[in-house]
C-alpha positions in Angstrom: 97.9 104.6 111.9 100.7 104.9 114.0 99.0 102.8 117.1 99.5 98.9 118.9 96.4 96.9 117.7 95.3 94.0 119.3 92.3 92.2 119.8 90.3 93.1 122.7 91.9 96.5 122.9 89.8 99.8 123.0 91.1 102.8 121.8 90.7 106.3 120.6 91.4 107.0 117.4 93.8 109.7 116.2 91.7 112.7 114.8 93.0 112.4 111.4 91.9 108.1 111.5 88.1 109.7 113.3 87.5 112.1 110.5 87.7 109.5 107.7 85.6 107.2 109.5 82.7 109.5 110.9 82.9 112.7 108.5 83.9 111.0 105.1 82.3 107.2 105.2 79.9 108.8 108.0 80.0 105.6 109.8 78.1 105.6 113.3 78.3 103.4 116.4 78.3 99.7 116.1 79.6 100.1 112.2 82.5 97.7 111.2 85.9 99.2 109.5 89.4 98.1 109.0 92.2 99.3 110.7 96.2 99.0 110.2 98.5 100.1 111.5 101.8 98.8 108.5 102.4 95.3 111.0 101.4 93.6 108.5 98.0 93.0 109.7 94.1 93.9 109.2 92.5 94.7 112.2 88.8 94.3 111.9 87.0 96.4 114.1 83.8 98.3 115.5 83.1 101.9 116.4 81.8 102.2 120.4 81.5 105.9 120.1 81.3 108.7 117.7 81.4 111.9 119.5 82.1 115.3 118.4 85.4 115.2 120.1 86.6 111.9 120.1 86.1 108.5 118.1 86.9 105.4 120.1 86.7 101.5 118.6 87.0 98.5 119.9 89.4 96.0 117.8 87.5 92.0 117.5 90.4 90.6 115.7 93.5 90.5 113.4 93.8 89.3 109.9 97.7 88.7 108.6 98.4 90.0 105.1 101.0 88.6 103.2 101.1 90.5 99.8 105.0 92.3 99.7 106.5 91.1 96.8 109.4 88.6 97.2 111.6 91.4 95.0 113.0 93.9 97.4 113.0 96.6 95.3 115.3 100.0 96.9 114.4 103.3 95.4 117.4 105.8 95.9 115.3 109.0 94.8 116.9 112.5 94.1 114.5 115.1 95.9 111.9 116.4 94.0 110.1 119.3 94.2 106.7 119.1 95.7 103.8 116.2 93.8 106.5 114.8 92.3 108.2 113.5 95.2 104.6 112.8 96.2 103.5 110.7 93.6 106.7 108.4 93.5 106.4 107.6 96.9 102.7 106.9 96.4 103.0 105.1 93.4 106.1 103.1 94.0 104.4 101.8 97.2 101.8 100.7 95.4 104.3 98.9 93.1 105.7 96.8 96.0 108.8 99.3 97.1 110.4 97.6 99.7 112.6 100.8 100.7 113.0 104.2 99.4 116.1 106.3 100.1 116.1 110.1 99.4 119.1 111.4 98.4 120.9 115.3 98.0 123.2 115.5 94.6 125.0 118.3 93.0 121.7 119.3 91.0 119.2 119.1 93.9 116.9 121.5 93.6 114.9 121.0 96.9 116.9 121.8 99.7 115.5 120.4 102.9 116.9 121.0 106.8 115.9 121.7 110.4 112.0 121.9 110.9 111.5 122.1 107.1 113.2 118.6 106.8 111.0 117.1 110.1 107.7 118.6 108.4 108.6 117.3 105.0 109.7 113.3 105.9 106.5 113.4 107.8 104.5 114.4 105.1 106.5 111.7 103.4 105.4 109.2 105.6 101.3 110.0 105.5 101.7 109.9 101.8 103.4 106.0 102.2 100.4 105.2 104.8 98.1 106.4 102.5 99.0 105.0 99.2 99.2 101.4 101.4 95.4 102.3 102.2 94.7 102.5 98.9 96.4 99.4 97.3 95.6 96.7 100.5 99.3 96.5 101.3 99.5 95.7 105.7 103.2 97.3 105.4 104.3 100.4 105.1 107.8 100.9 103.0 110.9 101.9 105.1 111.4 105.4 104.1 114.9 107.0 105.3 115.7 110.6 106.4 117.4 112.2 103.2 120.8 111.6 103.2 124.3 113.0 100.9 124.3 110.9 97.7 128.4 110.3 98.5 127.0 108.6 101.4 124.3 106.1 100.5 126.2 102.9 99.4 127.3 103.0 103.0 123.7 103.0 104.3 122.5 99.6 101.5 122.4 96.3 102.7 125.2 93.9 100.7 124.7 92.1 98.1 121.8 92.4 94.9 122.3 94.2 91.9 122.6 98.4 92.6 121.6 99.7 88.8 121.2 103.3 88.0 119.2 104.6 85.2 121.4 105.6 82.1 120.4 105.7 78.4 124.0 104.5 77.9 123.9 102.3 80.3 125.8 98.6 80.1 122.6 96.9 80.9 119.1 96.2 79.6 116.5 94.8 81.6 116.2 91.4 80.1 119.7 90.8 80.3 119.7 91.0 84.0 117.9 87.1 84.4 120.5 85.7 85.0 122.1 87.6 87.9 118.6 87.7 89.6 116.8 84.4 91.3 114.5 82.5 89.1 112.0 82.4 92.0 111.2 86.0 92.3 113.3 87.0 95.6 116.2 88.8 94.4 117.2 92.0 95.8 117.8 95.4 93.5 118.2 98.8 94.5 117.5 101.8 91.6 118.9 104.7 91.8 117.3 108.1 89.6 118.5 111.2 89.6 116.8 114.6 90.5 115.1 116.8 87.8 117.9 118.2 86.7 119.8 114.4 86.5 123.0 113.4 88.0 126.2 115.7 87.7 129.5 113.8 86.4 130.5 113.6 89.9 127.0 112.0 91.1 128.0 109.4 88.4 131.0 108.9 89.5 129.8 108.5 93.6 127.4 105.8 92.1 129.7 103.8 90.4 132.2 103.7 93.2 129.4 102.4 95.3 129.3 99.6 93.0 126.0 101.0 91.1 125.6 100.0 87.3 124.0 101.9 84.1 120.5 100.2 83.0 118.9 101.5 79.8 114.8 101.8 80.1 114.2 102.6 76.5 115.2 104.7 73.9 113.9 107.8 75.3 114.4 110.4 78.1 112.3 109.5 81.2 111.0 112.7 83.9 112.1 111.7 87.6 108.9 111.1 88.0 108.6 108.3 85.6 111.9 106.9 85.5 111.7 104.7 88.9 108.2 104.2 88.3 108.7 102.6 85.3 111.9 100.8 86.5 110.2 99.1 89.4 106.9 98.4 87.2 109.4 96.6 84.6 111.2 94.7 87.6 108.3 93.3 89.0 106.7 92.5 85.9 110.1 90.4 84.9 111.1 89.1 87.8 108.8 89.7 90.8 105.1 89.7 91.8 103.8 91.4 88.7 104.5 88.5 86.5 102.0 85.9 88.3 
């Protein structure tokens, strides 16, 4: 809920916030709920009024949560079409995403711009809120405007390990220990393709920007399942996953 929170403070809520609250959980007046608005707090709070055209609550007090996983975990996604895109951004957040980068490449098959583009990355962003509804998380994951692929190294922070997913790749996930703090807070940015993979030339962009091949099995992983599965292995290795 894209709103300052603070104890004390009464407000009305947005229409899409009042309808889950009075229509679906049909709470009334003086019922307690949770609000959050990705701070990285709860906000425990009360309904005042549940009218027909407007919801308002008063906010008692504010809970921090501290659950983001110590592994900051960058997703540099090829567009997908439709779900797909959906469920990887609302399944890496629930996996601990700390940043998610969607990227054009030479076989893009989604091609976003103008209004289209504004719709979409805010569609983007109500699937990220939601997902960290659903999984407890108090902060949402950065989510950039879709940029060229020849242009995101310049957009990563320095340093960590930048691996892209390659059946023939140099590396295997176990052998990365060593390159990755033993206490859980190293920094890795993954990088999948688009259905139809990367083109020679997307390779090529990657490796320049200091990206490295990583093998994830022996088979052929959808775009829908290769960063999933990436992350899921990277956190159960070497981040929050493995406590």
């Amino acid at each position: 809920m894209d709103l300052s929170l603070a104890p004390g403070a009464r407000l009305t809520l947005p229409d899409s916030a009042a309808a889950h609250l009075v229509r679906v959980l049909r709470l009334r007046e003086g019922d307690g709920c949770v609000l959050f608005n990705g701070d990285g707090h709860d906000y425990a709070a009360r309904i005042v009024e549940a009218g027909k055209r407007s919801t308002v609550i008063e906010v008692l007090d504010a809970t921090p949560v501290d659950n983001e996983s110590p592994l900051r975990v960058t997703l540099v996604q090829g567009i997908a079409r439709g779900e797909k895109m959906d469920l990887v951004l609302q399944k890496a957040t629930e996996l601990g995403v700390d940043r998610i980068v969607p990227v054009n490449s030479e076989r893009s098959e989604v091609k976003l711009d103008g209004e289209r583009l504004e719709r979409r990355v805010a569609h983007w962003r109500a699937v990220l809120a939601s997902a960290c509804e659903q999984c407890g998380r108090a902060r949402l994951p950065r989510l950039d405007a879709p940029v060229a692929l020849a242009s995101v190294g310049g957009l990563l922070d320095p340093g960590g390990l930048r691996l892209t997913l390659d059946p023939q790749g140099a590396h295997a996930l176990p052998g990365l220990a060593p390159r990755l703090p033993a206490d859980g807070s190293g920094t890795v940015v993954v990088a999948v393709g688009p259905e139809g993979g990367w083109a020679p030339r997307d390779r090529d962009r990657l490796q320049a920007a200091g990206f490295e091949g990583l093998r994830l099995g022996p088979r052929v992983l959808r775009t829908e399942t290769a960063g999933l599965a990436a992350i899921a292995a990277l956190q159960a290795l070497y981040g929050d996953l493995r406590a």
